[in-house]
N, C-alpha and C positions, 0 to 999 in steps of 0.2 A: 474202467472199460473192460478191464480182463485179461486174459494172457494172451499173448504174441503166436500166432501161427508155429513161429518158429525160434525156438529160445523160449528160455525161462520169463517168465510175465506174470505179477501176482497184481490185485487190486491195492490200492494205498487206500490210508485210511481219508484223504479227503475225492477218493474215486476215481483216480488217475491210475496209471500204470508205471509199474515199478520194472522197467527191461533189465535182464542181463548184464547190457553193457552194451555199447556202440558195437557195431563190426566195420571189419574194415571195408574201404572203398573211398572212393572220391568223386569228383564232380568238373566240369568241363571250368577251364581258367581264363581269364580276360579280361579284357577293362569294360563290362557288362556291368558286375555288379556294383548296387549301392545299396547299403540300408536306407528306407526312406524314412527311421528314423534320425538319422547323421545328417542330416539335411538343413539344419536351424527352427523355424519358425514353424511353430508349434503344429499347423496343420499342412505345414509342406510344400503350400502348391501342387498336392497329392493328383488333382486333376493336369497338370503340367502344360498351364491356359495362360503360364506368359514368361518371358524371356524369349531371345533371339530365336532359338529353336522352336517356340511353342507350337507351330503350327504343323513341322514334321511331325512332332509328337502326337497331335492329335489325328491325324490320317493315319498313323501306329496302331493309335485306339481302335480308330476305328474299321482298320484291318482286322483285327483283330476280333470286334464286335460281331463282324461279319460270317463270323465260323456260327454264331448262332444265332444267328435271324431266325431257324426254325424253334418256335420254345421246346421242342424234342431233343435238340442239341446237348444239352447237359447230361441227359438222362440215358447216350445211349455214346459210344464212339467215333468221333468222327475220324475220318479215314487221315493215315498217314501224309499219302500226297498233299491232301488241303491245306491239314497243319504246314506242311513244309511250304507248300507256293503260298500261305500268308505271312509265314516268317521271312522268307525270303524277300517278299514285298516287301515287308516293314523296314528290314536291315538297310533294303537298296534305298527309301525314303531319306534313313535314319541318318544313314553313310553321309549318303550327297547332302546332308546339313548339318555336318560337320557334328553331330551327336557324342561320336566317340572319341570325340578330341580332350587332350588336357583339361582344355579350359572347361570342358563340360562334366567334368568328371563328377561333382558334384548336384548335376540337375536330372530332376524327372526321376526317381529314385522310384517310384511304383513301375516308371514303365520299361525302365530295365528289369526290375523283379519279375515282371510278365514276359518280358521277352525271352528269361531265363528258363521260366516255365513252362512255356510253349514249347522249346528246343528239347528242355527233357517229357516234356509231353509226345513229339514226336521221333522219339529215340529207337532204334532200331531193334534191341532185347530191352525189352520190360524188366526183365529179371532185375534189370539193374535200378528199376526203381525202389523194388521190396522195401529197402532199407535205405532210401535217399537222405532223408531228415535226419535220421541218425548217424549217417557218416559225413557226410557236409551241412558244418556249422555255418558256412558263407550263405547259402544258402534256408537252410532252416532257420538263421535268425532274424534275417527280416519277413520271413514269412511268419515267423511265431509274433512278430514285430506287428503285425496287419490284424492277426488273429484276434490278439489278446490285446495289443495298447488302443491301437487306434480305433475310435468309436465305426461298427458298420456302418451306422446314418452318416456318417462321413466318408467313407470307401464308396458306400451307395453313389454320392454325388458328384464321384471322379469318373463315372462309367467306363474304366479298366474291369476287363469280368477277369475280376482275379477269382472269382469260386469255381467261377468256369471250366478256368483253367486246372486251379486245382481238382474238380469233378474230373477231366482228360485225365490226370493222373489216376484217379483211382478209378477208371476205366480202363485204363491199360494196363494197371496192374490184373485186372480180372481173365488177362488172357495169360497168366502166368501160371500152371502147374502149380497145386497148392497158395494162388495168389489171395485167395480170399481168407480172411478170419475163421475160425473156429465157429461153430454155434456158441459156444461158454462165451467167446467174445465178444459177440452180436449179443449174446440172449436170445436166440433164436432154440430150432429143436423142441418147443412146445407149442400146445393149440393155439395159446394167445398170438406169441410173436407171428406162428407163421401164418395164423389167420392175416395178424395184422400185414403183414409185409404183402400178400396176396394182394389183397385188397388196399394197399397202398399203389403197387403194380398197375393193378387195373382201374384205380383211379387217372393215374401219371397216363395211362395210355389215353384214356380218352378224356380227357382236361375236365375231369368235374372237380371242379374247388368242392362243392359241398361235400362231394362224396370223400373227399381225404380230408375235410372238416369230420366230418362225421369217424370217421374210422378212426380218425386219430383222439378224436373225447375217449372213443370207444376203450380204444385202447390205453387210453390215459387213467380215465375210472375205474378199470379191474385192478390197479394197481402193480400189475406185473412189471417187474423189472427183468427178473432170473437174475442181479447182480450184475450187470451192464449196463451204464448208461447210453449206448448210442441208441437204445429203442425210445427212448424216453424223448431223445434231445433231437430226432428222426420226427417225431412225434408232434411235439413244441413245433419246429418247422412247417409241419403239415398244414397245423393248422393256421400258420401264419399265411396260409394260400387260399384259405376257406374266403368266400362271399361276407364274412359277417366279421373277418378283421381286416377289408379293406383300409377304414380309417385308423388302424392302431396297427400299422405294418414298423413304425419306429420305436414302438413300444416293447413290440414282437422281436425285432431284431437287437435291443439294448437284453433284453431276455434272453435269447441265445448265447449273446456274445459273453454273458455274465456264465451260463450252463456250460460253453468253453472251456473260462477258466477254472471254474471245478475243477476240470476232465484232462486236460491236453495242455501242459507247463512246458515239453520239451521236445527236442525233435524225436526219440523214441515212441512216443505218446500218438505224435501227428504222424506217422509211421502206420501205426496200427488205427485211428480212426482213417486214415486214407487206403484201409483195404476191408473196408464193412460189405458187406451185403445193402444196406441200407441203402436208399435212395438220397442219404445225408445233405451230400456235396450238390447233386441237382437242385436240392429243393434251395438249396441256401443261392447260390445262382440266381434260380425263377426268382424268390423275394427280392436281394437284393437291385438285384436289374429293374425291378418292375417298380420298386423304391426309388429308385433314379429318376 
């Protein structure tokens, strides 16, 4: 991907990012988290559609879904307050059925990861997301955990908008003084990229699938990289939204999820793709959901 805003960041030779080191920091504690891989059975009950709780869980969901009824939502910030009155919904749900008891400690493991997400989604200084993944491991491992194991055509059909969520993150970091990556990192700074990213923009604003079908061949054909893959894999995305991969959006997404793990092994890595320029984390949202 390229080097880190801030710290030392070289390329590795399979195109990931070599950081510095962790820095310090931490992250809020509780009986919240679960990996949803520590959960048994192979695909989790990843939708969390049965046991005694199932049904607070899924008014969770679908609080939660509700932050983006508009398809604009991914692509742009939603405001502090919302996040907070849908978290707060969900908790008071979650609470009164007995969610965060012992005995539950082991269930619904995506939608405590989202609950988790959302809170640092609407966290008070951004600053303190810079480096999230990299200074909490409780965190960054079952989110690397969703990224890279768990097939998306299977996340798709839990409709948890964990991209979503993740997109809030790396929208709130763009309100941060120096939040956003370097050009060298994006690959930006030249005719190609910024052509492309233009008109990737003004595709997203007025919902033409072809038109970021088209942009994104465009930019796929010149061959340009600059040595970064998130124009590339921004790109790959795009055009999983085009009119003419309707019928191959699982194909699309197994494609991604593989160009991931290329890219993004650790939470340093998902650090630095979560503060792109790129419209990344929306587009993967838009598919995903619309794959559901």
């Amino acid at each position: 991907l390229g080097a880190a805003p801030a710290g030392s960041a070289t390329v590795g030779a399979s195109g990931g990012i070599s950081m510095g080191g962790p820095q310090p920091g931490g992250g809020p504690s509780g009986g919240m988290m679960a990996d949803p891989a520590q959960q048994g059975d192979a695909t989790m009950d990843l939708a969390c559609s049965s046991g005694p709780r199932a049904a607070a869980w899924g008014a969770a969901r679908e609080t939660f879904r509700s932050l983006f009824t508009d398809p604009a939502a991914s692509f742009q910030l939603i405001s502090r307050e919302a996040i907070a009155a849908a978290l707060e919904k969900a908790l008071a749900t979650l609470k009164a059925a007995g969610a965060f008891t012992p005995e539950a400690a082991n269930e619904c493991g995506l939608g405590k990861l989202c609950l988790q997400l959302l809170s640092f989604a609407s966290i008070e200084d951004p600053a303190a997301l810079m480096q999230l993944f990299s200074s909490y491991e409780p965190l960054s491992s079952p989110v690397l955990t969703m990224l890279l194991d768990i097939p998306w055509v299977a996340l798709a059909v839990t409709k948890w908008p964990f991209f979503g969520l993740l997109a809030q993150i790396d929208q709130r970091k763009r309100h941060v003084p120096g939040g956003f990556n370097n050009d060298v990192v994006d690959g930006l700074g030249n005719p190609v990229g910024d052509t492309f990213l233009a008109d990737l923009n003004a595709a997203i604003a007025a919902s033409d699938g072809a038109a970021l079908e088209k942009a994104s061949r465009t930019f796929l054909e010149s061959g340009s990289t600059e040595g970064s893959a998130l124009g590339p894999i921004t790109a790959m995305a795009a055009q999983a939204m085009g009119p003419s991969a309707l019928e191959q959006r699982d194909a699309y997404l197994q494609a991604l999820q593989e160009a991931f793990r290329q890219v993004i092994g650790n939470g340093a890595e998902l650090d630095v793709a979560l503060a792109t320029k790129w419209p990344l984390w929306g587009l993967l949202h838009a598919i995903v959901d619309s794959t559901s």
